[in-house]
C-alpha positions as CSV (number, residue, x, y, z in Angstrom):
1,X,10.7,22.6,54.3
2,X,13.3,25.5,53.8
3,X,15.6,24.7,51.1
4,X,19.6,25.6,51.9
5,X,20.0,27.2,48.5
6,X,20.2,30.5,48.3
7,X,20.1,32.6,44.9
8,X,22.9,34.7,45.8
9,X,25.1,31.6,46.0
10,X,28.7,32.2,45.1
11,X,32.2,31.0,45.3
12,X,34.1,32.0,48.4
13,X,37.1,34.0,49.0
14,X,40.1,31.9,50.9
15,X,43.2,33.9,51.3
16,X,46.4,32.1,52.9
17,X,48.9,34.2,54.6
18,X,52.3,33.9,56.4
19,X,55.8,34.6,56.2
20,X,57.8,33.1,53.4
21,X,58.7,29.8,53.5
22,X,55.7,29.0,56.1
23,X,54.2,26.3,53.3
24,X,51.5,28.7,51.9
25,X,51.7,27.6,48.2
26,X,52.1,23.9,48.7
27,X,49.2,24.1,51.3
28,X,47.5,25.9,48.3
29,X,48.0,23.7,45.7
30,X,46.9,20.6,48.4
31,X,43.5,22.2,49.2
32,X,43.2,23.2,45.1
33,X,43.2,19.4,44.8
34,X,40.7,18.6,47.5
35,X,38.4,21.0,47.1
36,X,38.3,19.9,43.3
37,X,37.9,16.1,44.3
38,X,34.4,17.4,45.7
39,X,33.3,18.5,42.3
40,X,33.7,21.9,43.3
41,X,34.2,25.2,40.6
42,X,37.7,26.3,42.6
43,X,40.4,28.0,41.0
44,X,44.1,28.7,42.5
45,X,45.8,32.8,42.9
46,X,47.9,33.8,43.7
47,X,49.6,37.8,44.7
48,X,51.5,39.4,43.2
49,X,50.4,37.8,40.1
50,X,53.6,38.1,37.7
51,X,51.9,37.3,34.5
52,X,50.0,41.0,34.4
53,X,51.9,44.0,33.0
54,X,52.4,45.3,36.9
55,X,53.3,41.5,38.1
56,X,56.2,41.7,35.7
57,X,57.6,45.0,37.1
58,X,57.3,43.6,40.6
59,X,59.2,40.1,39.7
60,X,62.1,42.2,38.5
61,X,62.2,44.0,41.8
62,X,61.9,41.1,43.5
63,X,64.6,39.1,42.0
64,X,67.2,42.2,42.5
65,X,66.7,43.0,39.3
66,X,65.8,46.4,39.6
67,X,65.6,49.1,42.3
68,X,62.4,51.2,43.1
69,X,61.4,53.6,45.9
70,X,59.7,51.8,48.8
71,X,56.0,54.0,47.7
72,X,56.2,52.9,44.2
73,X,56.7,49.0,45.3
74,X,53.5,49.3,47.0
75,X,51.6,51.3,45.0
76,X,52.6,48.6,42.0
77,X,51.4,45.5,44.8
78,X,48.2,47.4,45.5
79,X,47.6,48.0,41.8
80,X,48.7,44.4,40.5
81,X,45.7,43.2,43.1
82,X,43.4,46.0,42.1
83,X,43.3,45.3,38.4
84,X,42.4,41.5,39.4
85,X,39.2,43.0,41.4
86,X,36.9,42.9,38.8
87,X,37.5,39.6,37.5
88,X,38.1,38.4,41.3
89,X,34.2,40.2,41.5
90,X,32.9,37.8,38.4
91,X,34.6,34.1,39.4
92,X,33.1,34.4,42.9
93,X,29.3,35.7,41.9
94,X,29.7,33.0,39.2
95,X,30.2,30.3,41.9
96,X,33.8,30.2,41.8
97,X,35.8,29.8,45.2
98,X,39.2,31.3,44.8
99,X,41.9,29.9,47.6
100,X,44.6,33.0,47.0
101,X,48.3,32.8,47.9
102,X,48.9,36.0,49.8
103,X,46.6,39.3,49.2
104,X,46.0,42.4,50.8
105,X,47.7,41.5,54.1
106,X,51.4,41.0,53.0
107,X,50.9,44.2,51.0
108,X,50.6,45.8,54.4
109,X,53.0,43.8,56.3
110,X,55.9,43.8,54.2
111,X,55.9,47.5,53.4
112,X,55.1,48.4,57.1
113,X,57.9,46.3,58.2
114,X,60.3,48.4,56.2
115,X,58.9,51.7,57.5
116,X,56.1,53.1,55.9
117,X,52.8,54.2,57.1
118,X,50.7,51.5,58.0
119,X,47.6,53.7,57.8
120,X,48.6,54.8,54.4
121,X,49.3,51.1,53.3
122,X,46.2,50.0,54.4
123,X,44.1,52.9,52.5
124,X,45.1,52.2,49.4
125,X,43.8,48.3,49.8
126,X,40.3,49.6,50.8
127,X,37.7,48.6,48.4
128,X,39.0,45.5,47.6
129,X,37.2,42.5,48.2
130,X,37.3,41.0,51.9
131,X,38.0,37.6,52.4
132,X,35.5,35.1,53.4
133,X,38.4,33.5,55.6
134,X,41.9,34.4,56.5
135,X,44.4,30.7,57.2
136,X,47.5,32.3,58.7
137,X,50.4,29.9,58.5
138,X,52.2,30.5,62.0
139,X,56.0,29.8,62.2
140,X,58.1,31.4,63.8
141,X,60.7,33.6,61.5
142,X,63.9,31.3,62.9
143,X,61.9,28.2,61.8
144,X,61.1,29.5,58.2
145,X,64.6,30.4,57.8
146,X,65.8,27.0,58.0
147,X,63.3,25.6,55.2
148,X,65.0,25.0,51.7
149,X,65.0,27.4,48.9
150,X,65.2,30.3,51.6
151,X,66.9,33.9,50.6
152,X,66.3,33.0,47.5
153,X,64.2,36.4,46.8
154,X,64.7,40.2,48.3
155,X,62.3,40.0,51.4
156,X,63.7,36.6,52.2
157,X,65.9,38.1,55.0
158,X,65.7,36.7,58.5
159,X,65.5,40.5,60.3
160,X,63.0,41.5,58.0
161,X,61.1,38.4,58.8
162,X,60.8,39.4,62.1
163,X,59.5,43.5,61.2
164,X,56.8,41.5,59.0
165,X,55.6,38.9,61.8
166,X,55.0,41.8,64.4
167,X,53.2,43.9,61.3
168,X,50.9,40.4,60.9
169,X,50.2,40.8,64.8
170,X,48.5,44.1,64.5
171,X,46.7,43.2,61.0
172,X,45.2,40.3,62.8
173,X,41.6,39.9,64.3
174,X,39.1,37.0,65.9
175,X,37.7,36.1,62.4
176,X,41.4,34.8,61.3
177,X,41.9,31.1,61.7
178,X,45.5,30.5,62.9
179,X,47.3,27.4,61.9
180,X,50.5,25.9,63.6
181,X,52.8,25.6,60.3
182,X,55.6,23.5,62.2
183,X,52.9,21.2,62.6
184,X,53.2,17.9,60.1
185,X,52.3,19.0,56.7
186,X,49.1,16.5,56.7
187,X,48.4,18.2,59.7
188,X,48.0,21.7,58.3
189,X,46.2,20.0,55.4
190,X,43.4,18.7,57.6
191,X,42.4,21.7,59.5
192,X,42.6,24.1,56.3
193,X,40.1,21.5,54.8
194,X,37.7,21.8,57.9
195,X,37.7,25.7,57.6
196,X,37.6,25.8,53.9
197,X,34.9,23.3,53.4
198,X,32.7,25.6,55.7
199,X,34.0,28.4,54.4
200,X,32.5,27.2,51.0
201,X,29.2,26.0,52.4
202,X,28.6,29.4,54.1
203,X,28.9,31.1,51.0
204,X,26.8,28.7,48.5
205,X,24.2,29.5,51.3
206,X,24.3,33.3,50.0
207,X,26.7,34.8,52.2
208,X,27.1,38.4,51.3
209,X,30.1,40.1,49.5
210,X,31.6,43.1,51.8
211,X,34.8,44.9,51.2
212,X,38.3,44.9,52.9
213,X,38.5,47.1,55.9
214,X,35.2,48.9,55.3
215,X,33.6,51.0,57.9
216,X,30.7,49.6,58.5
């Protein structure tokens, strides 16, 4: 009898993404606790991380606290994710599924929505790990706007909302799972469960490691 248990068994890689506002982090947090309640190694990331040297450039940026060119913003994005690739590497060979809060994605979609390449933004993201599964948070930018705490950060900007949903469109493809975020927040909860619970079976089965946008 074939056993399901695979020696390359590892944690998998769950990125949510969406505009702000769409309930990513709560949605986080909710399948954190889940995924945890099954006895599951799972820990929670989330992009930019502010705690790192890099993070704490990009928090002052975007809190207005401090003004840099539109290539350096990215550059410091692409980096702050970068220098968490290694250790990203280690939790998931170790059997650690990470569900992450934004990643390579909104690099590309906020800097394309306010003009730059989107060739050039995407290059410097290649190498990086690829996600096991992409949960995109659909709402339409009118609908986000109208959720508390809103404008509260620089990108938080209803026009600019807009640029970044139509830079999402073109980032998207079949193996993205897209979830209705006006939809009752128990709602969302129960289908990011489904996919992430297969998600994380796939991969304890030995599912390989590839990298973001490689040319295979």
């Amino acid at each position: 009898m074939e056993s399901n248990y695979d020696s390359n068994s590892r944690g998998a890689l769950i990125v949510l993404e969406g505009l702000d506002c769409c309930g990513k982090t709560s949605q986080s947090s909710r399948l954190l606790s889940f995924l945890e309640g099954l006895r599951h190694s799972v820990e929670s990331w989330r992009f930019p991380d502010r705690n790192t040297g890099v993070g704490q450039m990009i928090s002052s940026y975007l809190a207005n606290k401090s003004q840099l060119d539109d290539h350096t913003i990215h550059l410091l994005f692409s980096a702050n994710r970068w220098e968490k690739r290694s250790l990203m590497e280690s939790k998931l060979r170790g059997g650690t599924t990470l569900i992450v809060d934004r990643y390579s994605y909104s690099g590309v979609a906020f800097s394309s929505a306010k003009g730059l390449d989107f060739g050039w933004c995407k290059a410097l993201e290649m190498g990086l790990l690829a996600p096991d599964a992409v949960l995109y948070l659909d709402i339409p930018p009118e609908k986000a706007a109208e959720r508390g705490g809103y404008g509260g950060e620089r990108y938080e900007q209803l026009e600019f909302q807009r640029k970044v949903a139509k830079s999402y469109q073109i980032l998207r493809d079949a193996s993205w799972k897209i979830i209705d975020a006006c939809l009752p927040i128990e709602d969302v909860e129960t289908q990011l469960r489904k996919i992430a619970l297969d998600c994380v079976m796939t991969c304890q089965k030995g599912k390989p490691l590839s990298q973001l946008w490689s040319v295979n």
